[in-house]
N, CA, C and O atoms as a GROMACS GRO file, in nm:
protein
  268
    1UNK      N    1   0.084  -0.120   0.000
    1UNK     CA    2   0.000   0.000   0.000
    1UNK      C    3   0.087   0.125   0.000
    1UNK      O    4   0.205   0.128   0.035
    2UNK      N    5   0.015   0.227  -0.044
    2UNK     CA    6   0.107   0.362  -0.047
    2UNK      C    7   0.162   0.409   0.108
    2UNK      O    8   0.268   0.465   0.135
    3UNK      N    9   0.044   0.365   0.209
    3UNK     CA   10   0.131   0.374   0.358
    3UNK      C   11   0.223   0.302   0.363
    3UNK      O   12   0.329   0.358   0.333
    4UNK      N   13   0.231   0.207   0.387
    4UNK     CA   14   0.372   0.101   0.380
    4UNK      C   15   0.438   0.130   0.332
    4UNK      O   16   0.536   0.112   0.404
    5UNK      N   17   0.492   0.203   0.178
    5UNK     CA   18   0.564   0.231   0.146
    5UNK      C   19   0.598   0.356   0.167
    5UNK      O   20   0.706   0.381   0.116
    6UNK      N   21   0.540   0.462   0.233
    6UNK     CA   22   0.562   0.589   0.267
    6UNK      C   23   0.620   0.576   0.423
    6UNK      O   24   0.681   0.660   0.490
    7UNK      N   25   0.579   0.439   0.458
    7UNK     CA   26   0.634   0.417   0.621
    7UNK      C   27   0.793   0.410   0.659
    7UNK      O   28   0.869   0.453   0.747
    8UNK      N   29   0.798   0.327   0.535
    8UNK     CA   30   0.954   0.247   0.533
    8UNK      C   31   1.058   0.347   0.488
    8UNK      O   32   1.180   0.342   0.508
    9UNK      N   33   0.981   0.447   0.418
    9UNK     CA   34   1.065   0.559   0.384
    9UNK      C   35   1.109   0.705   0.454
    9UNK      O   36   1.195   0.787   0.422
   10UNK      N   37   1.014   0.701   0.562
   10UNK     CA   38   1.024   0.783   0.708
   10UNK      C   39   0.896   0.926   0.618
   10UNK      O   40   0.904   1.044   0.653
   11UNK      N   41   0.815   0.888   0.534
   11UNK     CA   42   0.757   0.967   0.491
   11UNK      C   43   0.592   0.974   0.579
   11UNK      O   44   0.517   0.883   0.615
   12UNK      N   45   0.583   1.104   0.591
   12UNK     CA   46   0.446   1.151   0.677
   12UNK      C   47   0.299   1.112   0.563
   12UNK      O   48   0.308   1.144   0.445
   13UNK      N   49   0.163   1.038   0.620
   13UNK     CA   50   0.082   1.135   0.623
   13UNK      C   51   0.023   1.296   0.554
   13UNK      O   52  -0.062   1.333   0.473
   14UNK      N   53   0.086   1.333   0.608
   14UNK     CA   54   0.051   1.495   0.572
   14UNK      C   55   0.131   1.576   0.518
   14UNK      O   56   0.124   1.699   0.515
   15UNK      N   57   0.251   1.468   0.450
   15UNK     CA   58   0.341   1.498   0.332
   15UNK      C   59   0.254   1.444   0.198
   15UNK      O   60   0.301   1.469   0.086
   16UNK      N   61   0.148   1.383   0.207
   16UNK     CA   62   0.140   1.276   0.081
   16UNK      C   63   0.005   1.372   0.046
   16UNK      O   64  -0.072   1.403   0.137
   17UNK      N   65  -0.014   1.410  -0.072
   17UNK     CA   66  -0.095   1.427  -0.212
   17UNK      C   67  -0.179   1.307  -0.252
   17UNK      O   68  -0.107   1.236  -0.322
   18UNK      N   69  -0.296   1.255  -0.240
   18UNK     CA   70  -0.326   1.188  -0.357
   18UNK      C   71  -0.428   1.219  -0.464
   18UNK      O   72  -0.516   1.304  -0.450
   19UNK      N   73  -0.415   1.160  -0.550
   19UNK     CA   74  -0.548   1.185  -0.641
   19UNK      C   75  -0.608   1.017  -0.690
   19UNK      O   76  -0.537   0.921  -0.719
   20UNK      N   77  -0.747   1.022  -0.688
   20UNK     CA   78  -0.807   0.920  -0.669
   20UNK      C   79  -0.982   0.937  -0.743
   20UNK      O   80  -1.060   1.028  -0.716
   21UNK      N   81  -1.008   0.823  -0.837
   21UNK     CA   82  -1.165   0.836  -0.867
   21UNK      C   83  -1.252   0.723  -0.816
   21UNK      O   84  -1.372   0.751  -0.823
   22UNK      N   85  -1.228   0.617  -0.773
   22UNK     CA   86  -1.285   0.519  -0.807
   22UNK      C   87  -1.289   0.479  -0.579
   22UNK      O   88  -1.225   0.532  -0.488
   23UNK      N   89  -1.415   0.346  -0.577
   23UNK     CA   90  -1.404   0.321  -0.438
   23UNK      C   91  -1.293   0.258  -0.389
   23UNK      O   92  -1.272   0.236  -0.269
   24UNK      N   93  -1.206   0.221  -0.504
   24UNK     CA   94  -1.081   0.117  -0.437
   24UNK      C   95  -0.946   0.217  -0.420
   24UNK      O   96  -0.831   0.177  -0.401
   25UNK      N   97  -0.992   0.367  -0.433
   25UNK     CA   98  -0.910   0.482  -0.356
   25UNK      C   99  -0.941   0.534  -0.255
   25UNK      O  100  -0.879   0.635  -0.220
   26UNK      N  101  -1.030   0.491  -0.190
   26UNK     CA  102  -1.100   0.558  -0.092
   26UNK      C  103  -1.021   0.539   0.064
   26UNK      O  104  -1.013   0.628   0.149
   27UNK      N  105  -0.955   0.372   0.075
   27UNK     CA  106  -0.869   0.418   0.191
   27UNK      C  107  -0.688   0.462   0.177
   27UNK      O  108  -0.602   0.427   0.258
   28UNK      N  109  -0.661   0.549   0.047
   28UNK     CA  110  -0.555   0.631   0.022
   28UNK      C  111  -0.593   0.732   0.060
   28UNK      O  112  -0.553   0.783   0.165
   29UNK      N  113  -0.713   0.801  -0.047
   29UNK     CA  114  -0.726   0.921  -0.002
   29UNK      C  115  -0.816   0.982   0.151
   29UNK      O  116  -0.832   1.099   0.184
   30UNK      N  117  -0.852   0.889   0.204
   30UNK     CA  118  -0.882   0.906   0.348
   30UNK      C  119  -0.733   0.920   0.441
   30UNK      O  120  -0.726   0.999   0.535
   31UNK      N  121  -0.613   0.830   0.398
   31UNK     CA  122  -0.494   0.828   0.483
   31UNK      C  123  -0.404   0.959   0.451
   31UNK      O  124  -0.332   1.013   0.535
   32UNK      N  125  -0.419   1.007   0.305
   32UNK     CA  126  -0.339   1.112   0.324
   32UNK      C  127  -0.378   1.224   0.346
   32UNK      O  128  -0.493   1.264   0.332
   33UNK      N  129  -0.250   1.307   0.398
   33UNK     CA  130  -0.285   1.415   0.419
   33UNK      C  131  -0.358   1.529   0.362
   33UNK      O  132  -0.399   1.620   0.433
   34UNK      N  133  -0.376   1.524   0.219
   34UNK     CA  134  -0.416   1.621   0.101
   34UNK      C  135  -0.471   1.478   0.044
   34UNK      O  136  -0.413   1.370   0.041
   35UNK      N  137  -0.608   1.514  -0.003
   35UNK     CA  138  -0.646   1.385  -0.135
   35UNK      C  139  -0.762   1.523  -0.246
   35UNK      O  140  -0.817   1.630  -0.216
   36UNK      N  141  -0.754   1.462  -0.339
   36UNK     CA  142  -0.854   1.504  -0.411
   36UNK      C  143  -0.950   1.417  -0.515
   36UNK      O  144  -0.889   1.327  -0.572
   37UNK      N  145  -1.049   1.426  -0.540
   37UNK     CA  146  -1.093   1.358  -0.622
   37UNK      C  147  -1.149   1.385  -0.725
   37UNK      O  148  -1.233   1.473  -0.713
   38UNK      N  149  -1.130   1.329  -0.859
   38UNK     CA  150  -1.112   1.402  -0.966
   38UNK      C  151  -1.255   1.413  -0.992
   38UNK      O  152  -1.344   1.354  -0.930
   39UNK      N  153  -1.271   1.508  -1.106
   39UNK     CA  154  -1.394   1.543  -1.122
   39UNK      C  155  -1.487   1.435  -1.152
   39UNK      O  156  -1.596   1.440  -1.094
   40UNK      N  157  -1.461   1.332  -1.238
   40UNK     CA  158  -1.564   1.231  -1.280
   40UNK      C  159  -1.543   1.132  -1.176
   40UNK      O  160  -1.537   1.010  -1.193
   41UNK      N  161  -1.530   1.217  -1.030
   41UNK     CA  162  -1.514   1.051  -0.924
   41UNK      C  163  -1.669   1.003  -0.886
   41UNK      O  164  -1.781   1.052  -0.871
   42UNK      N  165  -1.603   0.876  -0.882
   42UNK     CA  166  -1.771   0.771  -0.818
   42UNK      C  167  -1.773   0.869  -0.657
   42UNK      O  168  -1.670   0.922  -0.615
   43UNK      N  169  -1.874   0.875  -0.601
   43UNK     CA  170  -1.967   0.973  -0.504
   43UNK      C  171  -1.896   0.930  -0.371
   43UNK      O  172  -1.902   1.016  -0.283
   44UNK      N  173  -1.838   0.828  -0.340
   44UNK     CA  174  -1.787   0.755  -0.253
   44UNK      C  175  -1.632   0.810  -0.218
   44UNK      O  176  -1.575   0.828  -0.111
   45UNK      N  177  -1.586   0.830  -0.376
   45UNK     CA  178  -1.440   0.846  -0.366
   45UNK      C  179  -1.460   1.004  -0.313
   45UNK      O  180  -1.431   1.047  -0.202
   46UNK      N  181  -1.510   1.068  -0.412
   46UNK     CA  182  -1.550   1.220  -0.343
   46UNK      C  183  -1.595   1.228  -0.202
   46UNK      O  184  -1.552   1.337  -0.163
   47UNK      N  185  -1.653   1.177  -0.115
   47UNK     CA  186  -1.673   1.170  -0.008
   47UNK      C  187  -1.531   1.168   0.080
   47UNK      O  188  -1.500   1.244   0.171
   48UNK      N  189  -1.460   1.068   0.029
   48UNK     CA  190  -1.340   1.007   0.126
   48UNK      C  191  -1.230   1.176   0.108
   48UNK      O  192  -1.156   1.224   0.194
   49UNK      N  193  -1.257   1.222  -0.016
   49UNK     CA  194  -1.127   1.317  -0.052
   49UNK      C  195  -1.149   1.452   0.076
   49UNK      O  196  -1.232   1.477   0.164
   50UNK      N  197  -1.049   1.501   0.035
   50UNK     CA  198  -1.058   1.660   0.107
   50UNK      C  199  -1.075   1.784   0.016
   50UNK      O  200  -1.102   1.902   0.039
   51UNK      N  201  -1.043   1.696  -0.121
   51UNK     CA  202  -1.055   1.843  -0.193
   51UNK      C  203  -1.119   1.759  -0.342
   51UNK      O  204  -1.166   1.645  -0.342
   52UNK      N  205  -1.111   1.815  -0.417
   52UNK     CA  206  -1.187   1.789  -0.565
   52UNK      C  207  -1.115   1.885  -0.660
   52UNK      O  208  -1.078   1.999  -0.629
   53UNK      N  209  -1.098   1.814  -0.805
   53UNK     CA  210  -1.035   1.868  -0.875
   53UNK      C  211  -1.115   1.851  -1.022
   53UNK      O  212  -1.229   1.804  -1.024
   54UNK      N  213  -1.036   1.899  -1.159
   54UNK     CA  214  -1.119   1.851  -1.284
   54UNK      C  215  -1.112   1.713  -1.317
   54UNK      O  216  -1.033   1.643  -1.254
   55UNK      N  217  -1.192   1.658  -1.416
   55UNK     CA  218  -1.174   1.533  -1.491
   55UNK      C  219  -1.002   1.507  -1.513
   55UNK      O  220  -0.925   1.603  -1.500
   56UNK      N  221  -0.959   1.394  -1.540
   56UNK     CA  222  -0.886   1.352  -1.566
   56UNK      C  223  -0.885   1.365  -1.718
   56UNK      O  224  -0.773   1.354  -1.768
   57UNK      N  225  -0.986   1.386  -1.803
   57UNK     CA  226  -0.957   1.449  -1.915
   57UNK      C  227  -0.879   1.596  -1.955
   57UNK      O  228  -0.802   1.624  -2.046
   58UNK      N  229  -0.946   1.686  -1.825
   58UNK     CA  230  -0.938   1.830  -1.805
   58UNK      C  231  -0.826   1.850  -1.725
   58UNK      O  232  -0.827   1.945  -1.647
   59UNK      N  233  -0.674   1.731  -1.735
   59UNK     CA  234  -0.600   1.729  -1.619
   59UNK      C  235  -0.609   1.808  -1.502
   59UNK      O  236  -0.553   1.912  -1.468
   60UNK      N  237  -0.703   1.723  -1.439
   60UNK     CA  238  -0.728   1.747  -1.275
   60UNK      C  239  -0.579   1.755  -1.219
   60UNK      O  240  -0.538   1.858  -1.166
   61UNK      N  241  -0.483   1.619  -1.236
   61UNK     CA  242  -0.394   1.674  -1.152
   61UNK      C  243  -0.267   1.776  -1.180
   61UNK      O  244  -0.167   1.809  -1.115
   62UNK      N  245  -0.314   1.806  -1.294
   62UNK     CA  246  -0.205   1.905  -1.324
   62UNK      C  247  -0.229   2.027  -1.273
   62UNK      O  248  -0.147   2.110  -1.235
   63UNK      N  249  -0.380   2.034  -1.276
   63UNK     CA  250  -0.412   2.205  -1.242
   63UNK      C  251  -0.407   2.213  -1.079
   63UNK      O  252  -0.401   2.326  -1.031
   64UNK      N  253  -0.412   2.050  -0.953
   64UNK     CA  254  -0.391   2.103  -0.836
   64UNK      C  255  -0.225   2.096  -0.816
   64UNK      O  256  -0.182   2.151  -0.714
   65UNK      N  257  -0.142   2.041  -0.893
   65UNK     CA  258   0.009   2.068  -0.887
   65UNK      C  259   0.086   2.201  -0.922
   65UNK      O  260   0.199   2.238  -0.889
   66UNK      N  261  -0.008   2.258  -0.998
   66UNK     CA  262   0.089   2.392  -1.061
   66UNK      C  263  -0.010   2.476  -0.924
   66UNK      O  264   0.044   2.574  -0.871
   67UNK      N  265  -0.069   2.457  -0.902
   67UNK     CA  266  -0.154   2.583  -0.779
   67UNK      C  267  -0.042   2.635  -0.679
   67UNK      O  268  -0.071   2.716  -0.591
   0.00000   0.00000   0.00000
């Protein structure tokens, strides 16, 4: 999992970004510190996020990386 591997690496939590659409992101973007979910996310994944971004057509994550 992305914790485990953020564990072993002495990496925080509330260092980690994710971006996520679907329900099988839902316990990433609940663990990190920043999540967003892209615009065409299933209702679930949007729930779990903290923030929301565009479609993944409309590169969602490009436009919350250059912010």
């Amino acid at each position: 999992t992305l914790a485990a591997c953020c564990a072993e690496r002495g990496i925080a939590p509330a260092e980690v970004v994710a971006f996520g659409d679907m329900p099988n992101d839902i316990e990433m973007l609940s663990w990190a510190g920043a999540s967003f979910a892209m615009g065409n996310a299933h209702p679930d994944a949007v729930a779990a996020a903290s923030g929301r971004t565009a479609t993944n057509e409309e590169d969602g994550v490009a436009i919350v990386i250059e912010r």
